[in-house]
N, C-alpha and C positions, 0 to 999 in steps of 0.2 A: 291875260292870265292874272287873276286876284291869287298870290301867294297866301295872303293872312286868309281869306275865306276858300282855299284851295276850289276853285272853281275856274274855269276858262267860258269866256262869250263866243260867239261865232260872228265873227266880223264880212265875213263874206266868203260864199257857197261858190265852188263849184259841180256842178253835175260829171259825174267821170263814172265808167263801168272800170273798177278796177281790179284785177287778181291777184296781187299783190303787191306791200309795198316795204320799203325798211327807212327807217327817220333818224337821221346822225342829228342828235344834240348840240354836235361841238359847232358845225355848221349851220343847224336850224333849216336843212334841206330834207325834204322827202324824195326818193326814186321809188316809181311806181311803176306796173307794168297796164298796160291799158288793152284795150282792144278785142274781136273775138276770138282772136288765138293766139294771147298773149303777146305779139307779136311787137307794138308799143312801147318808147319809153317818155316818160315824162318824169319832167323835175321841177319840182315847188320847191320853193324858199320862201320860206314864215320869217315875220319879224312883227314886231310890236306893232300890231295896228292895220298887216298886211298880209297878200298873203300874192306874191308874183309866181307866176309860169315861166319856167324858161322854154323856148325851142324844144320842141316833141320831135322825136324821132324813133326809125324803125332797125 
């Protein structure tokens, strides 16, 4: 994230079908719902330069 040219890079991709997701700020955590009947959860944690998967579960 370049604050002074408000723009963000992509540091690295993952491929996910996802239906929905919600992104806490204070944490820098995504929960997502994945799967073909929603039925997935996955948790990302963003940090500067990163971007980890926790343990996915149903």
């Amino acid at each position: 994230v370049n604050p002074l040219k408000r723009t963000v890079k992509a540091l690295k991709y993952h491929s996910l079908g996802v239906n929905w997701y919600v992104y806490c700020p204070q944490s820098n955590i995504i929960l997502l719902s994945s799967g073909t009947i929603g039925n997935q959860m996955q948790v990302l944690h963003v940090t500067p330069g990163n971007l980890n998967r926790i343990t996915k579960f149903e």
